[in-house]
C-alpha positions as CSV (number, residue, x, y, z in Angstrom):
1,X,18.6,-3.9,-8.2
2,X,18.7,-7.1,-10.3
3,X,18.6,-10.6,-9.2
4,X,22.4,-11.5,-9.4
5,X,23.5,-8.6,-7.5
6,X,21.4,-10.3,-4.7
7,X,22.1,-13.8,-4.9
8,X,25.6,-13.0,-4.6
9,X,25.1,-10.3,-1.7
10,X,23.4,-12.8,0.0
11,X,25.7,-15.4,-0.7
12,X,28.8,-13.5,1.0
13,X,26.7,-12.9,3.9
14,X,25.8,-16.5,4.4
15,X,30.3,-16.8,5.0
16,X,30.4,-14.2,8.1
17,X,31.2,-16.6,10.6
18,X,29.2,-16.4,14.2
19,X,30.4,-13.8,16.5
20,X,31.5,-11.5,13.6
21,X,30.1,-8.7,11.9
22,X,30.7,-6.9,8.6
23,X,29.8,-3.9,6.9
24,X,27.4,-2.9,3.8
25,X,30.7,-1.4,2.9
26,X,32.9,-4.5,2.8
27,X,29.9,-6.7,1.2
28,X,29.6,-3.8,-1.7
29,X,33.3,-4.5,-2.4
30,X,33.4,-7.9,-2.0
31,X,30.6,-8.1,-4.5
32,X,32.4,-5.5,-6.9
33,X,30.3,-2.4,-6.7
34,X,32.6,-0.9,-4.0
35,X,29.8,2.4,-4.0
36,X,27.0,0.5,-3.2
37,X,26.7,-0.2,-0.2
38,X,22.6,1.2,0.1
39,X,21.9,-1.5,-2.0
40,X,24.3,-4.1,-0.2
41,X,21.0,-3.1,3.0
42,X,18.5,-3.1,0.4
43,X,19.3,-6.5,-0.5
44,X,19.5,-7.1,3.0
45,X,15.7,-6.4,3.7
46,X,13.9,-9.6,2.7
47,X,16.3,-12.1,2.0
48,X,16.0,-15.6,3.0
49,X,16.2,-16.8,6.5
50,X,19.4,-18.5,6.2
51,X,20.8,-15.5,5.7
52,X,22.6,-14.1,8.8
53,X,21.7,-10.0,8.4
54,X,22.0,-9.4,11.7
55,X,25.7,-9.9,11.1
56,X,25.6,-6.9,8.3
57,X,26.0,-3.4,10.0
58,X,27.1,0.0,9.6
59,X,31.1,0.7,8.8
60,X,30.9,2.9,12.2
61,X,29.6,-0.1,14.0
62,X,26.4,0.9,15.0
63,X,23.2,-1.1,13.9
64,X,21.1,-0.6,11.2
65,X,18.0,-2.2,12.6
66,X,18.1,-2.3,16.5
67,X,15.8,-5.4,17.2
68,X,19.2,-7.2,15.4
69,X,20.7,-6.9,18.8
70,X,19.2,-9.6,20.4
71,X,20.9,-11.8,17.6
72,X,24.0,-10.5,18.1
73,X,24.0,-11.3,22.0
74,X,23.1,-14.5,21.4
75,X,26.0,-14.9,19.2
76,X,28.2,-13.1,22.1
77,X,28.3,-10.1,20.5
78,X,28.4,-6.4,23.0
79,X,26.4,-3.9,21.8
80,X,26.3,-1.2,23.7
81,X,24.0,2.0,22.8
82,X,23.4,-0.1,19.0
83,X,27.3,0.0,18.9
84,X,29.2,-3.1,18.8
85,X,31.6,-3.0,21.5
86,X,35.0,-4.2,19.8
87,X,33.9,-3.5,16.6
88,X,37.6,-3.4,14.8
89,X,38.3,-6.8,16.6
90,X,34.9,-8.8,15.5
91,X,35.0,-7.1,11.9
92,X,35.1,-9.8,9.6
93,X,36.6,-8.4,5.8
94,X,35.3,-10.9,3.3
95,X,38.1,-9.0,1.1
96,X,41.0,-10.8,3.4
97,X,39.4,-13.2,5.0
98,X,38.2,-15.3,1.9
């Protein structure tokens, strides 16, 4: 996974506002590798702290790493089971909403 592929992962990320979430999915696409979103989580794992990745989830709304529910909460986020409850009405689509 190069650099730029990254940068500009992370850099999407960095625009889903508090009290959203958004999918590997949607940050594939908005990136333009629309397949991709296994790498959209790689990136994920070890990127700065300024980068809200407790904000990135599953497309089915469940989390991908479960101590990322505390952050969520705090944010005033349900998750319920590692679901977000109101998934469809927190999902933020960078394709539409940028």
């Amino acid at each position: 996974m190069n650099e730029i592929f990254k940068q500009q992962v992370w850099e999407i990320t960095k625009l889903v506002p508090k009290g959203r979430v958004t999918s590997y999915g949607a940050i594939a696409k908005a990136v333009g590798f629309p397949n991709h979103s296994r790498h959209v989580g790689k990136a994920m794992g070890g990127c700065p702290k300024d980068v809200p990745a407790h904000r990135v989830i599953s497309s089915s709304g469940t989390l991908s790493v479960p101590e990322f529910q505390s952050k969520l909460e705090a944010e005033g986020i349900i998750v319920d089971n590692f679901r977000v409850k109101n998934f469809k009405n927190l999902f933020w689509n960078p394709l539409t909403e940028l």
